[in-house]
PDB file of N, CA, C and O in Angstrom, chain B, residues numbered from 101:
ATOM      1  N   UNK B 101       0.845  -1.169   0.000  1.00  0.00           N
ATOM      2  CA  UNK B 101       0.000   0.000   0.000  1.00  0.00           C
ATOM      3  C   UNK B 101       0.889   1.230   0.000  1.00  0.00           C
ATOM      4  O   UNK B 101       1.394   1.632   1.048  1.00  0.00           O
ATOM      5  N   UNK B 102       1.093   1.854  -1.213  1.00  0.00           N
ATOM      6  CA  UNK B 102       2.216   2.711  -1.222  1.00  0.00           C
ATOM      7  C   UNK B 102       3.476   2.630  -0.456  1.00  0.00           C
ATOM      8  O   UNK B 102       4.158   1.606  -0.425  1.00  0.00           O
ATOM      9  N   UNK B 103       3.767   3.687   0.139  1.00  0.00           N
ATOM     10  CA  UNK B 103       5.049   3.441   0.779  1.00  0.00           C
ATOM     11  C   UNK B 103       4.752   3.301   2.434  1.00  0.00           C
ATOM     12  O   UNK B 103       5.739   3.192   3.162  1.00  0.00           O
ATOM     13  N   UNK B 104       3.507   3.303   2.994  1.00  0.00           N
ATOM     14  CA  UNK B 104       3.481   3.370   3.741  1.00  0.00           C
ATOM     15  C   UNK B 104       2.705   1.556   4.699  1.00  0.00           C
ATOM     16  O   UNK B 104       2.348   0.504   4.170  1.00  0.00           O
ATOM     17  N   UNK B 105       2.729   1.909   5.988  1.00  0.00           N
ATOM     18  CA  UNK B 105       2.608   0.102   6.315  1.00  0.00           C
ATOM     19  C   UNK B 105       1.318   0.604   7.424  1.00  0.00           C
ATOM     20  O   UNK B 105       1.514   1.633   8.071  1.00  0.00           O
ATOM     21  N   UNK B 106       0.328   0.025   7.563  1.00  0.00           N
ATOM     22  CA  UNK B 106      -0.774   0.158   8.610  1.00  0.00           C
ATOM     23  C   UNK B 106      -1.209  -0.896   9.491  1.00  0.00           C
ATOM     24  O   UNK B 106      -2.176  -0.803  10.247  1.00  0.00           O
ATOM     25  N   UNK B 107      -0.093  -2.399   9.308  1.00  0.00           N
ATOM     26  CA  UNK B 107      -0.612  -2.626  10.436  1.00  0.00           C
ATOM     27  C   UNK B 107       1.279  -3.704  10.726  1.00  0.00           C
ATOM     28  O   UNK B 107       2.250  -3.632   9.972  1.00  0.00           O
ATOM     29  N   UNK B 108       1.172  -4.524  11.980  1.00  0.00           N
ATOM     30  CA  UNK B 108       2.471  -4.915  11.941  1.00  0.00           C
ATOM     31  C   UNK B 108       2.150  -6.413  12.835  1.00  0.00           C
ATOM     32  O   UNK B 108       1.303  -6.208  13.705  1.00  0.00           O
ATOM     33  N   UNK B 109       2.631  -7.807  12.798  1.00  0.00           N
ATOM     34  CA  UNK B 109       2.355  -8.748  13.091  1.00  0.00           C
ATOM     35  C   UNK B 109       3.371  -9.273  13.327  1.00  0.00           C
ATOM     36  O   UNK B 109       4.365  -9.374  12.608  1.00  0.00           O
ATOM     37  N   UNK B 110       3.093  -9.855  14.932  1.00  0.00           N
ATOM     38  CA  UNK B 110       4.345 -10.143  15.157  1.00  0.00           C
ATOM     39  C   UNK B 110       4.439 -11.369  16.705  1.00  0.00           C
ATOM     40  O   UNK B 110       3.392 -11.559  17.324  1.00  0.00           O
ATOM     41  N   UNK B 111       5.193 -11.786  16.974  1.00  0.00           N
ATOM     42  CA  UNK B 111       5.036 -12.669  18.447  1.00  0.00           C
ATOM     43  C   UNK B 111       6.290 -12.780  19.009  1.00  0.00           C
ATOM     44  O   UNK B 111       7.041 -13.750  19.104  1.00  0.00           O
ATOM     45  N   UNK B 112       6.440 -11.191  19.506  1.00  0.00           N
ATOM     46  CA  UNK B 112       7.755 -11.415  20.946  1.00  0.00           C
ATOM     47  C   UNK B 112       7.309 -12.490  21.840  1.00  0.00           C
ATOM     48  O   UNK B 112       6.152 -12.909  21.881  1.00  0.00           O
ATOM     49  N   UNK B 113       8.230 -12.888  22.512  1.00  0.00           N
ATOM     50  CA  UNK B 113       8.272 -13.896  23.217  1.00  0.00           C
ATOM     51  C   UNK B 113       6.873 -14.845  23.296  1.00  0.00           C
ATOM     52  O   UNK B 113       6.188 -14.912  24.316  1.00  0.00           O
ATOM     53  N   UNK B 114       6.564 -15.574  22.026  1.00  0.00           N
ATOM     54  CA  UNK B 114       5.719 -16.094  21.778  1.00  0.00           C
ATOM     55  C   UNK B 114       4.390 -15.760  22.153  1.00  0.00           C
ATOM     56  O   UNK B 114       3.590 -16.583  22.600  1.00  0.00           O
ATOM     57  N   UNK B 115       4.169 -14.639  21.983  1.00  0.00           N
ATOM     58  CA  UNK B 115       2.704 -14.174  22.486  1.00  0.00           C
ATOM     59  C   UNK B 115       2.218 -13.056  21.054  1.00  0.00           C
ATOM     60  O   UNK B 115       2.736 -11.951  20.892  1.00  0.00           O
ATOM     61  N   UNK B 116       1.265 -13.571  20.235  1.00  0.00           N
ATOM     62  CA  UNK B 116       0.985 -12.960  19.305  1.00  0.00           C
ATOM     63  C   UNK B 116       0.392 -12.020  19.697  1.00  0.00           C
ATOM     64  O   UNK B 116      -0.401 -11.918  20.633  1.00  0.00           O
ATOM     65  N   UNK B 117       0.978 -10.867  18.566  1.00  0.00           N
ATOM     66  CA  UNK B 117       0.720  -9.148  18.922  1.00  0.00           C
ATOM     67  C   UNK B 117       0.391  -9.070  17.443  1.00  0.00           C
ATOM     68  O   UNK B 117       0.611  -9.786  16.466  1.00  0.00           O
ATOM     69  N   UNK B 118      -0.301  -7.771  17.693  1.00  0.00           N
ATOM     70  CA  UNK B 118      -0.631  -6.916  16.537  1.00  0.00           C
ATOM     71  C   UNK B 118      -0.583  -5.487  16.621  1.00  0.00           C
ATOM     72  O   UNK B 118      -1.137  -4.884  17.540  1.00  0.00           O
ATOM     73  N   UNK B 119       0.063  -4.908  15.691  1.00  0.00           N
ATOM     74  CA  UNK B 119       0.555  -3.072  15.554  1.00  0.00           C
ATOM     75  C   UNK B 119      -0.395  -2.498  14.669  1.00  0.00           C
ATOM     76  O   UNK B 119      -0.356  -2.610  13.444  1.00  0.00           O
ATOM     77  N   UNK B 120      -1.288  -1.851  15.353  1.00  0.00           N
ATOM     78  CA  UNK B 120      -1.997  -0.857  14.453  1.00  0.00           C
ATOM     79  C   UNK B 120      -2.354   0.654  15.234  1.00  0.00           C
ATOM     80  O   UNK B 120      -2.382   0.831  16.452  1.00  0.00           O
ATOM     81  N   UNK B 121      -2.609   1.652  14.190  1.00  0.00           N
ATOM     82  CA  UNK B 121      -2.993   2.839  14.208  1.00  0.00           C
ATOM     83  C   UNK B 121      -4.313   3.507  14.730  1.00  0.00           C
ATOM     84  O   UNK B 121      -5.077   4.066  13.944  1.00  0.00           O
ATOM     85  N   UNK B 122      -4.558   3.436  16.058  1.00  0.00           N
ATOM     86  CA  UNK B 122      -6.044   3.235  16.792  1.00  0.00           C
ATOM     87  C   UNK B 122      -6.449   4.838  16.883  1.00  0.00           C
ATOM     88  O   UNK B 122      -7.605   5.061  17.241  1.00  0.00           O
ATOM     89  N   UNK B 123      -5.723   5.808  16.633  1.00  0.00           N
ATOM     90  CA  UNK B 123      -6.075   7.289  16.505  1.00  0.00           C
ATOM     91  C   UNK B 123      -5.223   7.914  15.679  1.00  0.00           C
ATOM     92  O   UNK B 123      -4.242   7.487  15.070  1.00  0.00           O
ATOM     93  N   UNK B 124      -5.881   9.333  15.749  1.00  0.00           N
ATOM     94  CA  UNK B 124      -4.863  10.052  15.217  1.00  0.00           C
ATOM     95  C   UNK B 124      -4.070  10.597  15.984  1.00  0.00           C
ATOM     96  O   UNK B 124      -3.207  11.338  15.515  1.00  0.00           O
ATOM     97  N   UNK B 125      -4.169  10.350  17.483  1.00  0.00           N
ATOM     98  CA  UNK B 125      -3.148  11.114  18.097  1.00  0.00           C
ATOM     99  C   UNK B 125      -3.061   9.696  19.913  1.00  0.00           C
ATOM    100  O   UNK B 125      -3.680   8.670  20.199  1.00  0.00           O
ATOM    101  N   UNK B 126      -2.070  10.428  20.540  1.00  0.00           N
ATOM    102  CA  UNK B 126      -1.854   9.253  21.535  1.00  0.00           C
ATOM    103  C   UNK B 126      -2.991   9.817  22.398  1.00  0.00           C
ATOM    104  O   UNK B 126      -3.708   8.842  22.177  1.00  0.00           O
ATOM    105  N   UNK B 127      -3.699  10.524  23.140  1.00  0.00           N
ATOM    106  CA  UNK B 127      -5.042  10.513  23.403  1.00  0.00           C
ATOM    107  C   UNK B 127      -6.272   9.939  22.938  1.00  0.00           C
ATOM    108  O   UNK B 127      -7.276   9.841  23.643  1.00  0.00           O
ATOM    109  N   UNK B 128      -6.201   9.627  21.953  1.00  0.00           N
ATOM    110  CA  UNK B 128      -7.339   8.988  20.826  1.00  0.00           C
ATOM    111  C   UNK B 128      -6.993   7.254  21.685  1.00  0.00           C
ATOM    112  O   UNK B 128      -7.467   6.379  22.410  1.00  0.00           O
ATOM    113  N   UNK B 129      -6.192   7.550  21.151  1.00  0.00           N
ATOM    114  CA  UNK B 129      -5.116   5.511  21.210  1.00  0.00           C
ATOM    115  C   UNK B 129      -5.533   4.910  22.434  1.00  0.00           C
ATOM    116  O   UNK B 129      -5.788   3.726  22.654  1.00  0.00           O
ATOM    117  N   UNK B 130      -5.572   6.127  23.379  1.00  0.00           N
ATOM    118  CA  UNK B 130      -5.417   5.606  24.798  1.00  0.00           C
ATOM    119  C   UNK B 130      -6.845   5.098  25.337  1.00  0.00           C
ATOM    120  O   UNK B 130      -7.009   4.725  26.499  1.00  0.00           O
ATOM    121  N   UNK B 131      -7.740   5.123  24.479  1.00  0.00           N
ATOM    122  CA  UNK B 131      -8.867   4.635  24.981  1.00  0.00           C
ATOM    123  C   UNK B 131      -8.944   2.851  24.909  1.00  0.00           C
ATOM    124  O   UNK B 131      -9.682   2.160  25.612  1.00  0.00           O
ATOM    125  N   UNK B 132      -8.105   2.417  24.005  1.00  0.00           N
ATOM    126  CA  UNK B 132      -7.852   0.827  23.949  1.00  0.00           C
ATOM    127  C   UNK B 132      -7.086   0.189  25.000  1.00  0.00           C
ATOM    128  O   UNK B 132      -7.100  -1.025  25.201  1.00  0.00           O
ATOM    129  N   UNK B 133      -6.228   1.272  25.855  1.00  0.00           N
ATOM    130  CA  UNK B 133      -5.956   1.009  27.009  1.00  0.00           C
ATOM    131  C   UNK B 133      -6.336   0.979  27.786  1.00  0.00           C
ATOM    132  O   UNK B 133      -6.033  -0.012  28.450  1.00  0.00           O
ATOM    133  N   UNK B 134      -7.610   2.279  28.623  1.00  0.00           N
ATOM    134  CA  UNK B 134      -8.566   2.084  29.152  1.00  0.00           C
ATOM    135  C   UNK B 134      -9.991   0.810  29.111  1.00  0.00           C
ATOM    136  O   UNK B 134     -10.854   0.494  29.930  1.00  0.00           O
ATOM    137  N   UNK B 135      -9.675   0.394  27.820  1.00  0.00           N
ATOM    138  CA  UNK B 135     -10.844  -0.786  27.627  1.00  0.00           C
ATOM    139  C   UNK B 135     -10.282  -1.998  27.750  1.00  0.00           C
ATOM    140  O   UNK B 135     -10.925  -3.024  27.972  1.00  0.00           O
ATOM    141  N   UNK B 136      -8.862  -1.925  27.589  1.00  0.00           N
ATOM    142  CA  UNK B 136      -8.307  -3.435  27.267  1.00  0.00           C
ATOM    143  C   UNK B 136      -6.899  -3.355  28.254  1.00  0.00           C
ATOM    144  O   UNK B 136      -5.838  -3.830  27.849  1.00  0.00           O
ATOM    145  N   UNK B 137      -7.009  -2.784  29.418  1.00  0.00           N
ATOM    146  CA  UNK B 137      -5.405  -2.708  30.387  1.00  0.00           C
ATOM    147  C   UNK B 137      -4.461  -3.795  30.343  1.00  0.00           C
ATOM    148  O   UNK B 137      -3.238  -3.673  30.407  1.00  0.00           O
ATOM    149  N   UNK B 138      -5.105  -4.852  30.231  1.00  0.00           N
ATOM    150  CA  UNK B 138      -3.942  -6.225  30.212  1.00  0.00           C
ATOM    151  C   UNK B 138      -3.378  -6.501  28.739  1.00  0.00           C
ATOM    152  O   UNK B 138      -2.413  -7.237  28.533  1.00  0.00           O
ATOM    153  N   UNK B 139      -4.305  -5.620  27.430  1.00  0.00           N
ATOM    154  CA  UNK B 139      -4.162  -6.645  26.108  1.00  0.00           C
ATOM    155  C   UNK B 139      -3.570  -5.491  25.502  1.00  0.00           C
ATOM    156  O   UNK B 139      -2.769  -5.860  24.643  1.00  0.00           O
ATOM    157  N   UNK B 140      -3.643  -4.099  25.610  1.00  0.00           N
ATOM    158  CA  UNK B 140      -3.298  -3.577  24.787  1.00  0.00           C
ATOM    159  C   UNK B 140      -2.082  -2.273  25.464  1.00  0.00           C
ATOM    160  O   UNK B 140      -2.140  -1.991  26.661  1.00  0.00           O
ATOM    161  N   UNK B 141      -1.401  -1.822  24.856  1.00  0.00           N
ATOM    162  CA  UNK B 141      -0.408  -1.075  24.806  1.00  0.00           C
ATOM    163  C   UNK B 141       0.313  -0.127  24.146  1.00  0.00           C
ATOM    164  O   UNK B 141       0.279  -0.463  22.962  1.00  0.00           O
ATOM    165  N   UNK B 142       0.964   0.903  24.266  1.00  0.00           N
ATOM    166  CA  UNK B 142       1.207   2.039  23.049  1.00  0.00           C
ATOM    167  C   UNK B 142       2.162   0.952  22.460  1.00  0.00           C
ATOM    168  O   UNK B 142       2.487  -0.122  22.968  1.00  0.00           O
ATOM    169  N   UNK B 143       2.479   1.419  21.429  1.00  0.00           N
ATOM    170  CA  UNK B 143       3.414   0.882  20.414  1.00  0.00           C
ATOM    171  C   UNK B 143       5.271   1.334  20.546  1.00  0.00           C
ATOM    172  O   UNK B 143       5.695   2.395  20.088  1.00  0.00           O
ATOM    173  N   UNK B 144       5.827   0.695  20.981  1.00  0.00           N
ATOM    174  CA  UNK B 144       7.362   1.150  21.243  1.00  0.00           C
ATOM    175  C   UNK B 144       7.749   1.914  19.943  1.00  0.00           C
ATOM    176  O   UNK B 144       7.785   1.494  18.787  1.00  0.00           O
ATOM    177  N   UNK B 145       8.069   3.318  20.512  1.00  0.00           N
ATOM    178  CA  UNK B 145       8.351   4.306  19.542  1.00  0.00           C
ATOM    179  C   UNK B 145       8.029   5.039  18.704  1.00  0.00           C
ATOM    180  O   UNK B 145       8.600   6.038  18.268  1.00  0.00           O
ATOM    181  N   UNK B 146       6.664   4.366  18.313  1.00  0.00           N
ATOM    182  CA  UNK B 146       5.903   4.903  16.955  1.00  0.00           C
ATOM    183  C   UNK B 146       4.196   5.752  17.848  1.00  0.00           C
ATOM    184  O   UNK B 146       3.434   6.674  17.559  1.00  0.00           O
ATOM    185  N   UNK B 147       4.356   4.457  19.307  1.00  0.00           N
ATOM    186  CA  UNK B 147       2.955   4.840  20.121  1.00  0.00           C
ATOM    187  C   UNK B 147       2.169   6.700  20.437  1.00  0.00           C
ATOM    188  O   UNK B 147       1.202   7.213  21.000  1.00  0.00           O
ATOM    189  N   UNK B 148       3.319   7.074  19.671  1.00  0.00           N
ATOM    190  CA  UNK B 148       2.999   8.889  20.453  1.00  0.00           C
ATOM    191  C   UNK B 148       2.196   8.757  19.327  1.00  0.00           C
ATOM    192  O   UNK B 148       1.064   8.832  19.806  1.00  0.00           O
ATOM    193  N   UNK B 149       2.095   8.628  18.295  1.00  0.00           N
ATOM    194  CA  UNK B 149       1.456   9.129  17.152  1.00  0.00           C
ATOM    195  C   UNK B 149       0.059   8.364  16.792  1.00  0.00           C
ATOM    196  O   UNK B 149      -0.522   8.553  15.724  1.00  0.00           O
ATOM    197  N   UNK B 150      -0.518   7.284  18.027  1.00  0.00           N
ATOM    198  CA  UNK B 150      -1.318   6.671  17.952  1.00  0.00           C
ATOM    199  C   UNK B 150      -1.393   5.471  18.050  1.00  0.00           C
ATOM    200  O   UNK B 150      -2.418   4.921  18.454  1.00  0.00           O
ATOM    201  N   UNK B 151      -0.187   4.750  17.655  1.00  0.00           N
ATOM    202  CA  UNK B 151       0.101   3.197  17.282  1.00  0.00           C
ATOM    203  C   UNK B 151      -0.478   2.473  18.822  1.00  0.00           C
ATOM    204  O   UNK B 151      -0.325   3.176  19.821  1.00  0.00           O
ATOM    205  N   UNK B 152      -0.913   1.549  18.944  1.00  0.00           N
ATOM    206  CA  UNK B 152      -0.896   0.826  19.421  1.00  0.00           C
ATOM    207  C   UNK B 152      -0.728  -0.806  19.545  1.00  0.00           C
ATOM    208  O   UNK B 152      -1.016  -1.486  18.560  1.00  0.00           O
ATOM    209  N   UNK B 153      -0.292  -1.400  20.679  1.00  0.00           N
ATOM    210  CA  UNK B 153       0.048  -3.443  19.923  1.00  0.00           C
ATOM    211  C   UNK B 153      -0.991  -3.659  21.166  1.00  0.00           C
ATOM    212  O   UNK B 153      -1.259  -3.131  22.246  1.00  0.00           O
ATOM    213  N   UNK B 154      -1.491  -4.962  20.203  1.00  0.00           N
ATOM    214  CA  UNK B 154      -2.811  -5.475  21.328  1.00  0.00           C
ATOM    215  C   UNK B 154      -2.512  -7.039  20.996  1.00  0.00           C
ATOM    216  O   UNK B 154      -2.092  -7.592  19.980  1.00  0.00           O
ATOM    217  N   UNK B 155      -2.817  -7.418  21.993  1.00  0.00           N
ATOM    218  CA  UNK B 155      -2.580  -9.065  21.991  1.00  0.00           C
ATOM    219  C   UNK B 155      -3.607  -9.524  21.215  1.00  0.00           C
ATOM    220  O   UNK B 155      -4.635  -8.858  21.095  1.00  0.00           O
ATOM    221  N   UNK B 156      -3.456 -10.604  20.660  1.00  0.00           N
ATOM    222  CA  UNK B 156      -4.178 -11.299  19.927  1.00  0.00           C
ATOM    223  C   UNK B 156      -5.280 -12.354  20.515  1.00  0.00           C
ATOM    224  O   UNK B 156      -6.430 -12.586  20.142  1.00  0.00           O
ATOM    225  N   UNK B 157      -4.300 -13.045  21.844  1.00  0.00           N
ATOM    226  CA  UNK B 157      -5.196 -13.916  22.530  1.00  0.00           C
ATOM    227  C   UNK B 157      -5.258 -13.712  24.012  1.00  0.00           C
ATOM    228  O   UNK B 157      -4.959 -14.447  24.954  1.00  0.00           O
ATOM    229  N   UNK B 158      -5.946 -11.954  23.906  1.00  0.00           N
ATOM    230  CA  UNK B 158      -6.198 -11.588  25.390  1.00  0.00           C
ATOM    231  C   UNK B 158      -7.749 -12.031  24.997  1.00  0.00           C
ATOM    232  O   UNK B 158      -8.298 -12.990  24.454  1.00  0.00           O
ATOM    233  N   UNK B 159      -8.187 -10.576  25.682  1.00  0.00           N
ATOM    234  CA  UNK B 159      -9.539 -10.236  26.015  1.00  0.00           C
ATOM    235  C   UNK B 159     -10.070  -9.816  25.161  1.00  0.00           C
ATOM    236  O   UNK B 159     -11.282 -10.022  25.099  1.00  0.00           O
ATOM    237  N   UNK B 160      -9.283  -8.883  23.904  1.00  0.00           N
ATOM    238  CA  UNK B 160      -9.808  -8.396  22.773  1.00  0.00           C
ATOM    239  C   UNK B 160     -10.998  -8.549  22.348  1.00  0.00           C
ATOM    240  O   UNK B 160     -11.209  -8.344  23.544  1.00  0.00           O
ATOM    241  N   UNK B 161     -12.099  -8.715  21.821  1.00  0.00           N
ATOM    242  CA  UNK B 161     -13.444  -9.677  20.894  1.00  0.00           C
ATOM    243  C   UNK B 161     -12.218  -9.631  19.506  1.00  0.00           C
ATOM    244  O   UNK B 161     -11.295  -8.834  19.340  1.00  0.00           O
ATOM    245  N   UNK B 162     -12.579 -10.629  18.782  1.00  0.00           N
ATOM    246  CA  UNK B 162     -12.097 -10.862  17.224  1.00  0.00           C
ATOM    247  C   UNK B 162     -12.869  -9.866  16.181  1.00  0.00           C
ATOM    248  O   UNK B 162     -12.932  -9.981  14.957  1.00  0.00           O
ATOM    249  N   UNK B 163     -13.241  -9.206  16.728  1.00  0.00           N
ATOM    250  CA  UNK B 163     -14.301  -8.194  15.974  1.00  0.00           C
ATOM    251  C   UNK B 163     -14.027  -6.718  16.151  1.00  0.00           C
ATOM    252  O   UNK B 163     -14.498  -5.718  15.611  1.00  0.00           O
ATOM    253  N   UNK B 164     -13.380  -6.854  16.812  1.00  0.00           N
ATOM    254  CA  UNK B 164     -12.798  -5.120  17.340  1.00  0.00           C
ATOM    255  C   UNK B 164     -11.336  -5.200  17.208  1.00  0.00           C
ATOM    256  O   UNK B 164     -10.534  -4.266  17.187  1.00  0.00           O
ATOM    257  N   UNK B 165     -11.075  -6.694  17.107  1.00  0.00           N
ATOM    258  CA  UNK B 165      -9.718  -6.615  16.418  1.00  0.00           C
ATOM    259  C   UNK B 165      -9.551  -6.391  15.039  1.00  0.00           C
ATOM    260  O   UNK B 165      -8.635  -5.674  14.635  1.00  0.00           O
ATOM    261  N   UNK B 166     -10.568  -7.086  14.069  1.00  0.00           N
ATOM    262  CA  UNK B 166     -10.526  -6.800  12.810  1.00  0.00           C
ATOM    263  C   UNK B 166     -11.130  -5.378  12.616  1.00  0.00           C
ATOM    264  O   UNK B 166     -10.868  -4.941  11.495  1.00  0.00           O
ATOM    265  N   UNK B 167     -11.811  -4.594  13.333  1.00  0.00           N
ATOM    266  CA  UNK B 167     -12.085  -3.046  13.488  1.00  0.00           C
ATOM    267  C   UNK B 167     -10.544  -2.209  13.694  1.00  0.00           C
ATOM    268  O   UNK B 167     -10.074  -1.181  13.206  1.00  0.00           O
ATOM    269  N   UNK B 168     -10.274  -2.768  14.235  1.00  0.00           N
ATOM    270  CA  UNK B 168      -8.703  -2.342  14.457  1.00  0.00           C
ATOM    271  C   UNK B 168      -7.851  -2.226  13.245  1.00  0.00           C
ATOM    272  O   UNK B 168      -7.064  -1.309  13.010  1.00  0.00           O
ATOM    273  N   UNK B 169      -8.045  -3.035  12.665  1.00  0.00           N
ATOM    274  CA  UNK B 169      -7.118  -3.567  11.495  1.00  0.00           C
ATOM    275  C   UNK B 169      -7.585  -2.504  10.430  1.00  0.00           C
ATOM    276  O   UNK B 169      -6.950  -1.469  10.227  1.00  0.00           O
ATOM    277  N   UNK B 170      -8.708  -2.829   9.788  1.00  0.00           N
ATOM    278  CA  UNK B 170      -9.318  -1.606   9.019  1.00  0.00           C
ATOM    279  C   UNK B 170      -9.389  -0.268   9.287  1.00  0.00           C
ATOM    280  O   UNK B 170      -9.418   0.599   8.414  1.00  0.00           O
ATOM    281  N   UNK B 171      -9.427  -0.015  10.779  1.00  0.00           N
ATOM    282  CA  UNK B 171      -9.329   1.433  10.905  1.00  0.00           C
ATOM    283  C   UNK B 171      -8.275   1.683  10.779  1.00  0.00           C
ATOM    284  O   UNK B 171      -8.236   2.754  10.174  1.00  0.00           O
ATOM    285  N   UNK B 172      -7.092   1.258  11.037  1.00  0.00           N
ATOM    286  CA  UNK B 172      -5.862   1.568  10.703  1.00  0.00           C
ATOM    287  C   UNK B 172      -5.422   1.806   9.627  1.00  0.00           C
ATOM    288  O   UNK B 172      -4.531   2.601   9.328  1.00  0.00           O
ATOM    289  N   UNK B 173      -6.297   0.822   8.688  1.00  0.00           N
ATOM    290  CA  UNK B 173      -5.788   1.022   7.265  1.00  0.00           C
ATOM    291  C   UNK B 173      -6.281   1.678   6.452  1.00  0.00           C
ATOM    292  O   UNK B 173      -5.986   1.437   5.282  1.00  0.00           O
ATOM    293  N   UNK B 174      -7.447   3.017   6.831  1.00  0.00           N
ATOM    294  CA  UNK B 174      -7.860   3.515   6.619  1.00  0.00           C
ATOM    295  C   UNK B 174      -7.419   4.973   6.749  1.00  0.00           C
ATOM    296  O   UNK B 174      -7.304   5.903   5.951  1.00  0.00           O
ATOM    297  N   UNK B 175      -7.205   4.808   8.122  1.00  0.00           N
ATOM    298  CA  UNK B 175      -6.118   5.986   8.310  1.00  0.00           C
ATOM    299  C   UNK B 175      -4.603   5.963   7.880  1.00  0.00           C
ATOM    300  O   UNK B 175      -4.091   7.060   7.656  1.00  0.00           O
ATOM    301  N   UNK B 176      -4.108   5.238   7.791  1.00  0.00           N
ATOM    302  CA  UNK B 176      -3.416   5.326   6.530  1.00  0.00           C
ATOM    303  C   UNK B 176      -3.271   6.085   5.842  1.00  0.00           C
ATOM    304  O   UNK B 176      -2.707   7.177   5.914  1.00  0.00           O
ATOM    305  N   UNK B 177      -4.219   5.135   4.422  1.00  0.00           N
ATOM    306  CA  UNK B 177      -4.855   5.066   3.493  1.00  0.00           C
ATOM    307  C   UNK B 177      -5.252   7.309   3.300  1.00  0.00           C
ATOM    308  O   UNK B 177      -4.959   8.274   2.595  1.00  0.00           O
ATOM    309  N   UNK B 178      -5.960   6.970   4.359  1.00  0.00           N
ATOM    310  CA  UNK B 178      -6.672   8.817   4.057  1.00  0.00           C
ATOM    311  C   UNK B 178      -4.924   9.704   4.255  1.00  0.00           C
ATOM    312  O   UNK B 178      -5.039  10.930   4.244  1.00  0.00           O
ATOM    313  N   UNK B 179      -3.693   9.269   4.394  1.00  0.00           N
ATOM    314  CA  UNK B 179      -2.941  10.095   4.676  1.00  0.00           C
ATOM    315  C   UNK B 179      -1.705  10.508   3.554  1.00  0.00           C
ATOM    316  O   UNK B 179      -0.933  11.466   3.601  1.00  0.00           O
ATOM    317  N   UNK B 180      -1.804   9.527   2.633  1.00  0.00           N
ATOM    318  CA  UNK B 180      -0.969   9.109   1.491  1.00  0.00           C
ATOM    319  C   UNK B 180      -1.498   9.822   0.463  1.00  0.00           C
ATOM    320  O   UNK B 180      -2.636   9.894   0.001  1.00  0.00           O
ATOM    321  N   UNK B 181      -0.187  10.474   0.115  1.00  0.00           N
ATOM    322  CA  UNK B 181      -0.495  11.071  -1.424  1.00  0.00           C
ATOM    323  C   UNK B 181      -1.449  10.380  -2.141  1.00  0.00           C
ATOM    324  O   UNK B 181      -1.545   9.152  -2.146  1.00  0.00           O
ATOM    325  N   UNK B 182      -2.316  11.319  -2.883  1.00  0.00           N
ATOM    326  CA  UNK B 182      -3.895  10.944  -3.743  1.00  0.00           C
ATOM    327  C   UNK B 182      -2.740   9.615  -4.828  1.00  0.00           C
ATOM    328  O   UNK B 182      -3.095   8.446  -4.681  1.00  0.00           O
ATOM    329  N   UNK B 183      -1.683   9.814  -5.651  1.00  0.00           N
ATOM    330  CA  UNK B 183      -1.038   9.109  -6.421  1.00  0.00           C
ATOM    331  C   UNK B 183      -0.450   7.708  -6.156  1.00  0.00           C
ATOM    332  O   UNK B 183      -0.151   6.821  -6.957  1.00  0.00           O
ATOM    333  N   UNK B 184      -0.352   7.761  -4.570  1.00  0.00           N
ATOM    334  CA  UNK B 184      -0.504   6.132  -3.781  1.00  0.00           C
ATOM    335  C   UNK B 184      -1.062   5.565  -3.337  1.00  0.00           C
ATOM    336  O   UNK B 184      -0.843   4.481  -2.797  1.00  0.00           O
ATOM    337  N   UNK B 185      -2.795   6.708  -3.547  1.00  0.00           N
ATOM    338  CA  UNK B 185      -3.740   5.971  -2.799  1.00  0.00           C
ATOM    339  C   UNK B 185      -4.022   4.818  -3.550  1.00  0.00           C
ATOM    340  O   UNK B 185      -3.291   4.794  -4.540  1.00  0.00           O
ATOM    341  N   UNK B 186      -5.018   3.545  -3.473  1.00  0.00           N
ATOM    342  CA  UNK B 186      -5.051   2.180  -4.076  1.00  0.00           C
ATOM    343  C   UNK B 186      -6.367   2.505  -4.776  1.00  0.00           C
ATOM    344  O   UNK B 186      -7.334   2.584  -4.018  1.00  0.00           O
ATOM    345  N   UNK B 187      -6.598   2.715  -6.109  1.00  0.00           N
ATOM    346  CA  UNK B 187      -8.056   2.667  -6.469  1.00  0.00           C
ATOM    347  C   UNK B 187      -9.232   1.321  -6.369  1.00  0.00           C
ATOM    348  O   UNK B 187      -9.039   0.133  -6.625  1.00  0.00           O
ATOM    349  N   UNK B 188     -10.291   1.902  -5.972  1.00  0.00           N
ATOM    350  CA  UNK B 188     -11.282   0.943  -6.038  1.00  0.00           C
ATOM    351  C   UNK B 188     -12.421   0.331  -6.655  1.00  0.00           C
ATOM    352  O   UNK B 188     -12.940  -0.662  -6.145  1.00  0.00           O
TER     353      UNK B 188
END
C-alpha cells in the first residue's frame, strides 16, 4: 500500500501481537488502554502518534480486532499522497 505500512504482526516472546494505528493522536489511542489494560499497549516508539500493539489472545473480541485492522488502514490510506492511494 504505497510506501506506507498500517498494520504490523508479530510474536515477541511467543505471544501474538498486533501493531496498528487506533487514533490520530496518543489521546485517541489511549482509549484501547482504558478498555483493554492487560491486552493492549502504546506501540514502542511509533505509540505517540497513535500506534498501538494489542494481543491477539487476550480479552480483545475478534471483531474489534478486525475493526482495528481496518481502521488503521484507513487511516493510513486517508494520509498518502492521492497518487498512492489504491483505487477501487
Amino acid at each position: 500500500m504505497g510506501s506506507r505500512i498500517f498494520a504490523f504482526l508479530g510474536s515477541p516472546a511467543g505471544e501474538a501481537r498486533l501493531g496498528v494505528k487506533c487514533g490520530p493522536s496518543r489521546e485517541v489511542a489511549d482509549e484501547w488502554l482504558h478498555r483493554f489494560p492487560d491486552d493492549a499497549r502504546p506501540s514502542p516508539y511509533i505509540g505517540r502518534s497513535g500506534w498501538n500493539t494489542l494481543r491477539l489472545t487476550g480479552g480483545i473480541p475478534d471483531d474489534e480486532l478486525v475493526d482495528a485492522v481496518d481502521g488503521s488502514y484507513d487511516a493510513v490510506v486517508a494520509k498518502l499522497p492521492r497518487r498512492e492511494r489504491p483505487t477501487t
